[in-house]
TIBA-579692 format. One record per residue: x, y, z of N, C-alpha, C in turn. Coordinates in steps of 0.2 Angstrom, whole numbers. Layout:
BEGIN
+--------+---------+-------+---------+----------+-------+--------+---------+-------+
| n_east | n_north |  n_up | ca_east | ca_north | ca_up | c_east | c_north |  c_up |
+--------+---------+-------+---------+----------+-------+--------+---------+-------+
|      X |       Y |     Z |       X |        Y |     Z |      X |       Y |     Z |
...
+--------+---------+-------+---------+----------+-------+--------+---------+-------+
END
This chain:
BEGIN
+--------+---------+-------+---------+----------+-------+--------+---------+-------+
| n_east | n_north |  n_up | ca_east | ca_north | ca_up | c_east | c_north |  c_up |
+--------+---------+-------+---------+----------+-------+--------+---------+-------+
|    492 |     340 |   677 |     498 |      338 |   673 |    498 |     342 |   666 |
|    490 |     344 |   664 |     492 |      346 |   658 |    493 |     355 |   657 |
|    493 |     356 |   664 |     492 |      362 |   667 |    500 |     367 |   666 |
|    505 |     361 |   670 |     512 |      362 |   669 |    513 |     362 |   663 |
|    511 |     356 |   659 |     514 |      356 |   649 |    512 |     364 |   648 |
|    507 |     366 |   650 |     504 |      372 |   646 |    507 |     379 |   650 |
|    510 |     377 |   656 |     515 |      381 |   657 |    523 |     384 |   655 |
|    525 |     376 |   656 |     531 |      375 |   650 |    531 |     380 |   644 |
|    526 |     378 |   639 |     524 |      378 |   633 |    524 |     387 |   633 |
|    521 |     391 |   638 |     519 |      396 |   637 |    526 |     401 |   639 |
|    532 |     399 |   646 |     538 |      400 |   645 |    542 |     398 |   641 |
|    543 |     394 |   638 |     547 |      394 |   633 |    545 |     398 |   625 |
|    537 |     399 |   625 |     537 |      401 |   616 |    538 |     412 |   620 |
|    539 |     412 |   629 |     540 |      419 |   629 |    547 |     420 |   628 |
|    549 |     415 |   628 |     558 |      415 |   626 |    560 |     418 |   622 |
|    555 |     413 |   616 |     559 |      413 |   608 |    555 |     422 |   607 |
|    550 |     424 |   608 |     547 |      430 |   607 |    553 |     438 |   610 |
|    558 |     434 |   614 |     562 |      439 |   618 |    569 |     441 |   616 |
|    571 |     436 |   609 |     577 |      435 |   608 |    579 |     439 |   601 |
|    574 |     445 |   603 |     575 |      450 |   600 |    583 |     454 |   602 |
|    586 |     452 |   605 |     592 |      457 |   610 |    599 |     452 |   608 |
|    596 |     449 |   607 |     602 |      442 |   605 |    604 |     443 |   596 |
|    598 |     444 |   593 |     599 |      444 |   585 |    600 |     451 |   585 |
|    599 |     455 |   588 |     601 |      465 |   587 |    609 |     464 |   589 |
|    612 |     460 |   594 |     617 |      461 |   597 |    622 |     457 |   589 |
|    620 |     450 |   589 |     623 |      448 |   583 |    626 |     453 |   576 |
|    619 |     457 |   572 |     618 |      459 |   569 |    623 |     467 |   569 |
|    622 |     471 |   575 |     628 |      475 |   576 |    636 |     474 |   576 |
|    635 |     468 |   579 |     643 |      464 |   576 |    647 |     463 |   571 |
|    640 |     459 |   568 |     642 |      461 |   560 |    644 |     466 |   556 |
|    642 |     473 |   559 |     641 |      478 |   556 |    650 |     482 |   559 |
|    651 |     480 |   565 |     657 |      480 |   567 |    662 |     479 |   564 |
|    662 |     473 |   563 |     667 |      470 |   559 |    670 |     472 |   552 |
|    663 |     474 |   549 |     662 |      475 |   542 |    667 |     483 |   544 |
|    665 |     487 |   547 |     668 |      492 |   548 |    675 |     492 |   550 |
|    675 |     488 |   551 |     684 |      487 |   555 |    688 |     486 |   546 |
|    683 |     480 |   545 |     687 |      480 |   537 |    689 |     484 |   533 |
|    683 |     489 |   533 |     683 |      497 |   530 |    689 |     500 |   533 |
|    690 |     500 |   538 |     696 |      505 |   542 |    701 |     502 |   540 |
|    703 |     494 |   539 |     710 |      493 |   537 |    712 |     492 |   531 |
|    705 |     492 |   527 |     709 |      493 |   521 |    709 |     497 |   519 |
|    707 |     504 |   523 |     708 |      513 |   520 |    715 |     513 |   521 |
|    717 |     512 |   529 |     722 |      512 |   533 |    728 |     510 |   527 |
|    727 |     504 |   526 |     733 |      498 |   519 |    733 |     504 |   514 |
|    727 |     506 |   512 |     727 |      510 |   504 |    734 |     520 |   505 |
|    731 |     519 |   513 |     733 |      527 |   514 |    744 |     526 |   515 |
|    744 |     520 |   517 |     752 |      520 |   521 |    755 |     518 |   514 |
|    753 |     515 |   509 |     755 |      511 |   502 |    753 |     513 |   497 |
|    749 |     515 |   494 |     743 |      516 |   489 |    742 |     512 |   487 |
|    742 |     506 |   488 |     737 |      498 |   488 |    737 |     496 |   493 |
|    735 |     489 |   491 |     733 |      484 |   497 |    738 |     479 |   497 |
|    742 |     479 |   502 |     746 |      473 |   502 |    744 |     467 |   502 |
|    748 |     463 |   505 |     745 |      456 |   504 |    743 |     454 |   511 |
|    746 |     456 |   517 |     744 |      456 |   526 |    737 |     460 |   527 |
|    735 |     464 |   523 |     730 |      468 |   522 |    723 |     465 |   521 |
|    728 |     460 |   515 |     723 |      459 |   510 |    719 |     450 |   516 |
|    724 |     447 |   518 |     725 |      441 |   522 |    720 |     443 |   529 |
|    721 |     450 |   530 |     715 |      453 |   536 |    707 |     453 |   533 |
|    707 |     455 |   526 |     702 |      457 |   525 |    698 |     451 |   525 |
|    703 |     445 |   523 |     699 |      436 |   523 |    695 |     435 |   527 |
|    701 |     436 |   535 |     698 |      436 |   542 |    694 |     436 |   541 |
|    693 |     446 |   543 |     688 |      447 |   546 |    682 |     444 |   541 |
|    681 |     444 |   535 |     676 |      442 |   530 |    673 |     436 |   535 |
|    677 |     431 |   535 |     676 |      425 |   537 |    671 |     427 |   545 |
|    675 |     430 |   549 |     671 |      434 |   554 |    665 |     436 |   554 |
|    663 |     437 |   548 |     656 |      442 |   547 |    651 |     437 |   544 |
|    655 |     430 |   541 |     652 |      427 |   537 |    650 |     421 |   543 |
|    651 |     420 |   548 |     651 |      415 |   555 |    647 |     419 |   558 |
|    647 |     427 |   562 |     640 |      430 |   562 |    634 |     429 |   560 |
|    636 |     430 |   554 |     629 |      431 |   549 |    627 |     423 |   551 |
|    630 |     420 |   552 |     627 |      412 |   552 |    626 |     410 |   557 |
|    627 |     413 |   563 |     624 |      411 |   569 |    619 |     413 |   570 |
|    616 |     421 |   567 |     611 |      425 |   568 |    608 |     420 |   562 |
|    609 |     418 |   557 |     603 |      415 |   554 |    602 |     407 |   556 |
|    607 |     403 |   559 |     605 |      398 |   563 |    599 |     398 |   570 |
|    601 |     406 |   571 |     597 |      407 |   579 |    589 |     410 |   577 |
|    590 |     410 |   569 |     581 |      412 |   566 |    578 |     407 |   564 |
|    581 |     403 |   561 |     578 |      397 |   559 |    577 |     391 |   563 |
|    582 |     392 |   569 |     581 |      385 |   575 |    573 |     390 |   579 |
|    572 |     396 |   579 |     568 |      400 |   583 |    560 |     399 |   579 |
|    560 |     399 |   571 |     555 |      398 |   570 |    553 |     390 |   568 |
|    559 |     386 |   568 |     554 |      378 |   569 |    554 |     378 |   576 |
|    558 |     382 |   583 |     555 |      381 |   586 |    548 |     383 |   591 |
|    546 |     389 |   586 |     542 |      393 |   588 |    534 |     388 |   584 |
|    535 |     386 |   578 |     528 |      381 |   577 |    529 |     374 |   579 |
|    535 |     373 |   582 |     533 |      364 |   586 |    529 |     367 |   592 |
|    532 |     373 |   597 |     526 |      373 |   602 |    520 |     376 |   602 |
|    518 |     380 |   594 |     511 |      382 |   593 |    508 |     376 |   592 |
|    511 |     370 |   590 |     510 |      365 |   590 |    507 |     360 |   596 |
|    511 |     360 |   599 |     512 |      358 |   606 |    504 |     361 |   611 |
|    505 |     369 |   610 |     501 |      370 |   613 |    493 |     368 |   611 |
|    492 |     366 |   604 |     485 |      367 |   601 |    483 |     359 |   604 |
|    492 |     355 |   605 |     487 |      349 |   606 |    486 |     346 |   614 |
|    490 |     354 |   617 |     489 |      351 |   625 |    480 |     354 |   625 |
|    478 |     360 |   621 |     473 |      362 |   621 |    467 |     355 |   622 |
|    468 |     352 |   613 |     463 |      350 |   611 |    463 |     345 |   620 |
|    470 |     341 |   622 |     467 |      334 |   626 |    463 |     339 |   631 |
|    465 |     345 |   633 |     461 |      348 |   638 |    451 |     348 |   636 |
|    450 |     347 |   631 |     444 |      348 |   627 |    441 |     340 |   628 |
|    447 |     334 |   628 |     444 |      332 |   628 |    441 |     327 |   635 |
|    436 |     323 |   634 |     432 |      321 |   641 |    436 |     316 |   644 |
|    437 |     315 |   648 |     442 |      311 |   653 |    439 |     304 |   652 |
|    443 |     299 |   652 |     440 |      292 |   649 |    434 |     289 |   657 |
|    431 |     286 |   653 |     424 |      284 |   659 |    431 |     278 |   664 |
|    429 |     277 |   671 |     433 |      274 |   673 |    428 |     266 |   674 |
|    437 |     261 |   674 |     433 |      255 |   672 |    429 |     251 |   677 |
|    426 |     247 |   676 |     421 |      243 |   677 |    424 |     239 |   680 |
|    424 |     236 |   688 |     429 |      231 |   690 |    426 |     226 |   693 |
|    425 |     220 |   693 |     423 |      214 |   692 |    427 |     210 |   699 |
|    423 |     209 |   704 |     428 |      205 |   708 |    433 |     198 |   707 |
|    435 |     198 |   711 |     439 |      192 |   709 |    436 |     185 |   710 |
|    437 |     182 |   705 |     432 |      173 |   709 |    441 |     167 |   710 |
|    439 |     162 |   714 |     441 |      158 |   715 |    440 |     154 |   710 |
|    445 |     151 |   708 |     445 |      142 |   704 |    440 |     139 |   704 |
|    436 |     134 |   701 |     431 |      129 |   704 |    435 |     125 |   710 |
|    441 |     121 |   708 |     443 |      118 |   713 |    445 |     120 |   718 |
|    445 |     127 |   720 |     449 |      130 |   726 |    443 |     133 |   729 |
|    437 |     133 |   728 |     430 |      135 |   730 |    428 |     133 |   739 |
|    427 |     136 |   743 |     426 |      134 |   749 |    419 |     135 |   751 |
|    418 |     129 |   753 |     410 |      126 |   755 |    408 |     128 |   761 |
|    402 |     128 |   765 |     400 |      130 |   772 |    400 |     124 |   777 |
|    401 |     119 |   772 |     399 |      111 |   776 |    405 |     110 |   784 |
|    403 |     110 |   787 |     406 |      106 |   793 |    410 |     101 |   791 |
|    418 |     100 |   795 |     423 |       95 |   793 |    421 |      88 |   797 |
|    422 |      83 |   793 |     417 |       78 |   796 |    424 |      74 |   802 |
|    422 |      71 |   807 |     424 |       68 |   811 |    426 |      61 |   811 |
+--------+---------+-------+---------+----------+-------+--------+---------+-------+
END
């Protein structure tokens, strides 16, 4: 049993070690975004020489955009490093039980009957 825990335990913390690809993917998007906002508000500045107000109502967007990335990617770091020390955790204490000595098994006492339910060798009398 403790064999499984400990392989559970060893699958799951090669998880959180692998979600490197998830916080770069995040991370790029954010920088997508940010870029796109650059591009429409050069875009507003060159067709007007300001920013209008559609402009200005995209730039919130996408803000908002960049500010729910950012927050995923930092939800998805902070769920990965409490969850990456419950199972260092986890592991040390599948360890320890593994260390420790298997409880002595018990002492088992046959069973007695009641005094009054007690049966004698006597022959039944006639």
């Amino acid at each position: 049993m403790l064999e499984k825990i400990k392989t559970a335990v060893e699958h799951l913390r090669a998880n959180l070690e692998h979600r490197g690809p998830l916080a770069e993917a995040l991370e790029a998007l954010g920088r997508e975004v940010a870029d796109i906002k650059a591009h429409v508000e050069g875009l507003g500045h060159e067709a007007t020489g300001e920013t209008g107000a559609a402009v200005k109502e995209l730039s919130a967007r996408l803000d908002s955009l960049t500010s729910a990335v950012s927050s995923i990617g930092s939800t998805l770091s902070s769920f990965s490093s409490a969850t990456a020390s419950s199972l260092s955790a986890l592991g040390d204490r599948v360890a320890a039980l593994e260390q420790k000595p298997a409880p002595a098994a018990p002492t088992l006492t046959p069973p007695y009957a009641p005094a009054d339910a007690q049966q004698t060798n006597e022959a039944p009398r006639a």
